[in-house]
C-alpha positions in Angstrom: -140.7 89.8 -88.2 -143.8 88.7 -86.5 -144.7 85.3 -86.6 -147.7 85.0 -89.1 -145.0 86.7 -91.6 -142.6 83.7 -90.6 -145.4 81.2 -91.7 -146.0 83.1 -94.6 -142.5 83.0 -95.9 -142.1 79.4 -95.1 -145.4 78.1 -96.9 -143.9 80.2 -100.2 -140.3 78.4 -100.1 -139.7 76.1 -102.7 -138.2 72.4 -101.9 -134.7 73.4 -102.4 -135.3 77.0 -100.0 -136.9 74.5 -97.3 -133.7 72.0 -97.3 -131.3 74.7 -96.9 -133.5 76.7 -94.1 -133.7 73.1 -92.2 -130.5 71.9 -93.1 -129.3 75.7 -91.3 -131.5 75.1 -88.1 -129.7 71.4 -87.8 -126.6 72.6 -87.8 -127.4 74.8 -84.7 -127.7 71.7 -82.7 -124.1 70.8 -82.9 -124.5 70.1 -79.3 -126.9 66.9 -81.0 -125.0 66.0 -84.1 -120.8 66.2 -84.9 -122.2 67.1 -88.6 -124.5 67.4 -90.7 -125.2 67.2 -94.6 -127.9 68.0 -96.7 -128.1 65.6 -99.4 -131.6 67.0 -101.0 -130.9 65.0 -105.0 -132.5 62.7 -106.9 -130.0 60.2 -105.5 -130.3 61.0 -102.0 -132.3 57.5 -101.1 -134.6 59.4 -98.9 -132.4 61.3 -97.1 -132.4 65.5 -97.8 -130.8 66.7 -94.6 -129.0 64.4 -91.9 -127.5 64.8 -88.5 -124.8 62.9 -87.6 -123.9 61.7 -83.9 -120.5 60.6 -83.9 -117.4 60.6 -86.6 -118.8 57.0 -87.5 -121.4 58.8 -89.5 -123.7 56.4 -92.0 -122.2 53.5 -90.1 -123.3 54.9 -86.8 -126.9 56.8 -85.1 -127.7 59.4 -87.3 -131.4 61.2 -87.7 -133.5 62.1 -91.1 -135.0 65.0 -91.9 -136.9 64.2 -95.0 -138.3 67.6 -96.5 -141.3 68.0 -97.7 -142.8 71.2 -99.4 -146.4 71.1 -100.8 -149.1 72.5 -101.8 -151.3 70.3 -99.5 -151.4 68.1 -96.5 -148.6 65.6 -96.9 -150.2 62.0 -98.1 -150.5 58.9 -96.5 -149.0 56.9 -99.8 -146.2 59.0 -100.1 -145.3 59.2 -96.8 -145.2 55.0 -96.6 -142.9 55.4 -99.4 -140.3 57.9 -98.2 -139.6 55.8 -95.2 -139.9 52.8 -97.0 -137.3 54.0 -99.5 -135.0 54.7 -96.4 -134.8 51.5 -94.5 -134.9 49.7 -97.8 -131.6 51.1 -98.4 -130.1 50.8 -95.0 -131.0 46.7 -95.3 -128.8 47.1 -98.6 -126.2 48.3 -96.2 -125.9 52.0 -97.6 -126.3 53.4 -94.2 -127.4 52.4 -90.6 -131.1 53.0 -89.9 -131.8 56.5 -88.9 -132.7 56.7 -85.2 -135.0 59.4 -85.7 -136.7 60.6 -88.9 -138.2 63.5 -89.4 -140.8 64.3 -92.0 -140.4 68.3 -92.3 -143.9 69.3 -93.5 -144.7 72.9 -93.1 -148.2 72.0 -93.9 -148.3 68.8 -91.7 -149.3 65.6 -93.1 -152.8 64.0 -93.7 -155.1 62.8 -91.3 -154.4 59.2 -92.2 -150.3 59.5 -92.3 -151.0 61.1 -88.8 -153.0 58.8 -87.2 -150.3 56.1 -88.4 -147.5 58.2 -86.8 -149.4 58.2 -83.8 -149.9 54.6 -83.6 -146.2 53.2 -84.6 -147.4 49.5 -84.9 -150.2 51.0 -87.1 -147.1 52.6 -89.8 -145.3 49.3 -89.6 -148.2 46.8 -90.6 -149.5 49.3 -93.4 -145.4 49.3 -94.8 -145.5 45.7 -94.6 -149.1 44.6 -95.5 -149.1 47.6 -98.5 -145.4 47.4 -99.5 -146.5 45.9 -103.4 -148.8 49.1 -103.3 -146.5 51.9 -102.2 -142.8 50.4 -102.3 -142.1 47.8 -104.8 -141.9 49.9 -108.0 -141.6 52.9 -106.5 -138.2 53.0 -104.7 -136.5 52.1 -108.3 -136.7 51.5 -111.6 -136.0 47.9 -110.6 -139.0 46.3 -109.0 -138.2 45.6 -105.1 -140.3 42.5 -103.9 -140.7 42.3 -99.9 -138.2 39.8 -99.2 -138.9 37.5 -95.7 -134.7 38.9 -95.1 -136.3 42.6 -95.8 -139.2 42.2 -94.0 -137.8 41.5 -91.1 -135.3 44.1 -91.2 -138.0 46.6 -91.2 -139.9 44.4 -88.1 -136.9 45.2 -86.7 -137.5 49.1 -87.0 -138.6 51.5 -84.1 -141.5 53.0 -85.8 -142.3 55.4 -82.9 -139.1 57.4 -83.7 -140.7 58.8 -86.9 -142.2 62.2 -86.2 -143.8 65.4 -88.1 -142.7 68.5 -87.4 -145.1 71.2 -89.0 -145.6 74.6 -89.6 -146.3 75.4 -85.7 -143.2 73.6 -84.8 -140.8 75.5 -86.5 -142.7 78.6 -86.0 -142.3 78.0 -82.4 -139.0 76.1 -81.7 -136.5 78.2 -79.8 -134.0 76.6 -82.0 -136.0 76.9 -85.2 -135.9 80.5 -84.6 -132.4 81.1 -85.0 -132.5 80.4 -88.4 -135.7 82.0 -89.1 -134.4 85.2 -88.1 -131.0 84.6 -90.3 -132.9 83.8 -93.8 -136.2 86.2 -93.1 -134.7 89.1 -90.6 -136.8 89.5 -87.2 -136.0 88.6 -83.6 -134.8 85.8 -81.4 -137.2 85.0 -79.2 -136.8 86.1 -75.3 -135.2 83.8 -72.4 -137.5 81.9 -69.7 -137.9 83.4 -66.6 -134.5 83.0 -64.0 -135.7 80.5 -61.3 -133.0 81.2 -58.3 -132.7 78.1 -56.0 -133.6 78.3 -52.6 -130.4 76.0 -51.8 -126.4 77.3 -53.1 -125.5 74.8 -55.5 -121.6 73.6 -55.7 -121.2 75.2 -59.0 -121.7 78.4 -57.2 -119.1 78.0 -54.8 -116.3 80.0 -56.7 -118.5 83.5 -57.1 -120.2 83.7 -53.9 -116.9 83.2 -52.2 -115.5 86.1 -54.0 -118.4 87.8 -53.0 -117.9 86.7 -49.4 -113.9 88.4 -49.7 -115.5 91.3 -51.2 -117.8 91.6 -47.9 -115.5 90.8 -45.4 -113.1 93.3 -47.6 -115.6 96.1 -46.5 -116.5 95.5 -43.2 -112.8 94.6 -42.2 -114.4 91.2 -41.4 -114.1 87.3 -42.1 -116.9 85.6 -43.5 -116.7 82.3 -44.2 -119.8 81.4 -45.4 -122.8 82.4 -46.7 -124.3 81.8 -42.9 -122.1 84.3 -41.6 -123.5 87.6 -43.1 -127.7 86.7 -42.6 -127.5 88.8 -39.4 -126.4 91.7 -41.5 -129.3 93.2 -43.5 -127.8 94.8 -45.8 -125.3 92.2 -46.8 -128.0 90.0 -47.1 -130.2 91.3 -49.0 -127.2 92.3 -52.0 -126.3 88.8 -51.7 -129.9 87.6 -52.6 -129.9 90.1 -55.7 -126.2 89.0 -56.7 -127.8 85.3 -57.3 -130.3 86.5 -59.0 -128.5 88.2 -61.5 -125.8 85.0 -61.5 -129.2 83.2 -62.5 -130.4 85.3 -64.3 -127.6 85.4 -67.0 -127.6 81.4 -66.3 -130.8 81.2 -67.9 -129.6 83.4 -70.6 -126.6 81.4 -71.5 -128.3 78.4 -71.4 -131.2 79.6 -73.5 -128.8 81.0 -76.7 -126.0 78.1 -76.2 -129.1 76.2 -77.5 -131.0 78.2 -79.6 -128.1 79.8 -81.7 -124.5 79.3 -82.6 -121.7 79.3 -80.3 -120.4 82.4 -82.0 -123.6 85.0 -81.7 -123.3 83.7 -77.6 -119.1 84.0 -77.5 -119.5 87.3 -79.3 -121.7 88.7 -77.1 -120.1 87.9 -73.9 -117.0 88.9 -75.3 -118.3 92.3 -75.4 -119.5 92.2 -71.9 -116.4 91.3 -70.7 -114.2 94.0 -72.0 -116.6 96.4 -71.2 -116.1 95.7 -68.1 -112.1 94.9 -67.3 -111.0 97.9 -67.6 -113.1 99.1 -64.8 -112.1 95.9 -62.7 -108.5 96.7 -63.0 -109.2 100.6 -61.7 -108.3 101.0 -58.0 -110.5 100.8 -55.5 -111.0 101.5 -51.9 -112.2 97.7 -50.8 -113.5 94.9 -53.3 -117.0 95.6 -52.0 -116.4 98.7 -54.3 -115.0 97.6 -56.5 -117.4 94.4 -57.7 -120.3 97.7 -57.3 -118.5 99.7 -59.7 -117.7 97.0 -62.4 -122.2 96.1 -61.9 -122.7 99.3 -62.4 -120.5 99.6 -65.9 -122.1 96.2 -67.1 -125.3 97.8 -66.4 -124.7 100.7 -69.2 -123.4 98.7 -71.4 -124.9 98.0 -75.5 -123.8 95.0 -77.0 -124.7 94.7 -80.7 -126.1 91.8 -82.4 -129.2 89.9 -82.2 -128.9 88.9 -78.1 -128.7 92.9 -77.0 -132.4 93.1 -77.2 -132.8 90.5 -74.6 -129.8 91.2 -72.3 -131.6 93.2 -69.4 -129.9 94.4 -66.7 -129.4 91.8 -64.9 -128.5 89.5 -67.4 -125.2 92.2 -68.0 -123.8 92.4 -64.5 -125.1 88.3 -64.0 -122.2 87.7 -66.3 -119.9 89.5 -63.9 -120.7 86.9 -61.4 -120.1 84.3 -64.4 -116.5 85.7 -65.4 -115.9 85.0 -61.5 -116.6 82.0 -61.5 -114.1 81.2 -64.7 -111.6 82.9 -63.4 -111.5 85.5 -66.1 -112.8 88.2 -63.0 -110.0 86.8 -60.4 -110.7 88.3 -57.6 -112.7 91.9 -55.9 -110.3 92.3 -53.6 -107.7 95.4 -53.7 -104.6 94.9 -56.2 
């Protein structure tokens, strides 16, 4: 789906559609929150859809992602509200202050509300100086007067935690994505570009020195170390394109681990790497030939699912290099 069809079917959702579409992108970043819970009710005391940090839950950091579908702009008035209905009821000891929260506005918020959210000091004094305006009989049916004990609760309150995200940033979030493509069809987006260092970090070690065996396996040599093979050319320029296909799938792992759930990732290199063992366990004449021949079989491979689009070549037989380095590839060596 291309992306003006994405904005399209987002600005036509109705309040509920937009929890449960937000709600699905927050609990994508599981690496972020241990849970999350959309409450989205008339009794949800400005909360719709929450992330939780720890176990602790509303007694410990959690964010806010209050949901907002309209026809226009989000307002100034009823934004003051909404977050004044929130710490309102975490200084009547419902819940913990949020540490972030979110206003989820696929059409953004007014000028006013934006310039406020800009200028955090700006949102506080208007909550405060305003509060008979926008809070006091709007929160319940119970008139709430501004208290010196509730006013200094929300004194207390980091105002420059509370943020907008719009149409553009869902559109364009990496993580957002993910759960564009699951409720409207379409494709993830692509990885970043592989960036290989110039220096061999220490959580390379395991690979390149079964790279080195594989070497040294056929030239009936020892190499030690990566210094050991720069005089050969050959050797040395395959062990440049080995990193960059160990980085290359880096950046690809990276990438979905955050963008999607653990289980479209798992599945996919799951697939890789039984398309490949069987060819691993084949016998070879040296381990030079045989890490050659398992590349080459990653490199015809299909996957299915959503990440085969985006899993080039390199990305395939990177992940050899990435099974070596967990073990699950012991060894190139002759067995």
């Amino acid at each position: 789906m291309l992306e003006k069809n994405y904005r399209r079917a987002i600005l036509i959702l109705d309040a509920t559609q937009l929890e449960v579409l937000v709600r699905n992108w927050v609990e994508k970043q599981l690496g972020v929150y241990v849970d999350v819970k959309r409450y989205g009710s008339k009794g949800d005391r400005g909360r719709d859809v929450v992330g939780f940090y720890t176990n602790k839950r509303h007694e410990g950091e959690w964010d806010n992602y209050q949901c907002k579908q309209y026809g226009q702009p989000l307002q100034h008035g009823s934004g003051i509200v909404e977050v004044g209905k929130v710490l309102y009821f975490a200084f009547e000891g419902r819940f913990t202050a949020p540490k972030n929260y979110f206003f989820v506005a696929p059409k953004g918020v007014n000028s006013t509300l934006d310039e406020m959210i800009d200028n955090p000091s700006k949102f506080k004094s208007e909550l405060i100086g305003k509060w008979g305006k926008y809070c006091e009989k709007k929160i319940s049916t119970t008139p709430i007067p501004l208290s010196p004990e509730l006013k200094n609760f929300i004194e207390q309150y980091d105002f420059s935690n509370i943020k907008v995200i719009d149409i553009d940033v869902i559109v364009n979030d990496s993580k957002f994505r993910s759960a564009l493509v699951e409720e409207f069809g379409g494709e993830l987006q692509p990885p970043p570009k592989y960036i290989v260092p110039v220096d061999i970090k220490e959580s390379e070690s395991i690979y390149i020195s079964k790279i080195l065996d594989a070497y040294g396996d056929y030239d009936d040599e020892v190499y030690a170390s990566v210094e050991d093979i720069q005089s050969n050319v050959d050797l040395s320029e395959d062990f440049t394109e080995q990193r960059e296909r160990f980085y290359s799938a880096e950046v690809f792992k990276c990438f979905y681990r955050d963008s999607t759930t653990d289980e479209v990732l798992d599945t996919f290199e799951d697939e890789v790497y039984k398309g490949v063992s069987s060819t691993h366990r084949k016998r070879f004449i040296d381990g030079f030939e045989r890490m050659c021949s398992v590349l080459e079989q990653a490199a015809s491979l299909q996957p299915s699912g959503k990440l085969s689009i985006h899993a080039k070549i390199d990305v395939k037989q990177g992940y050899c290099h990435h099974f070596a380095n967990e073990g699950k590839i012991r060894s190139w060596m002759k067995k």
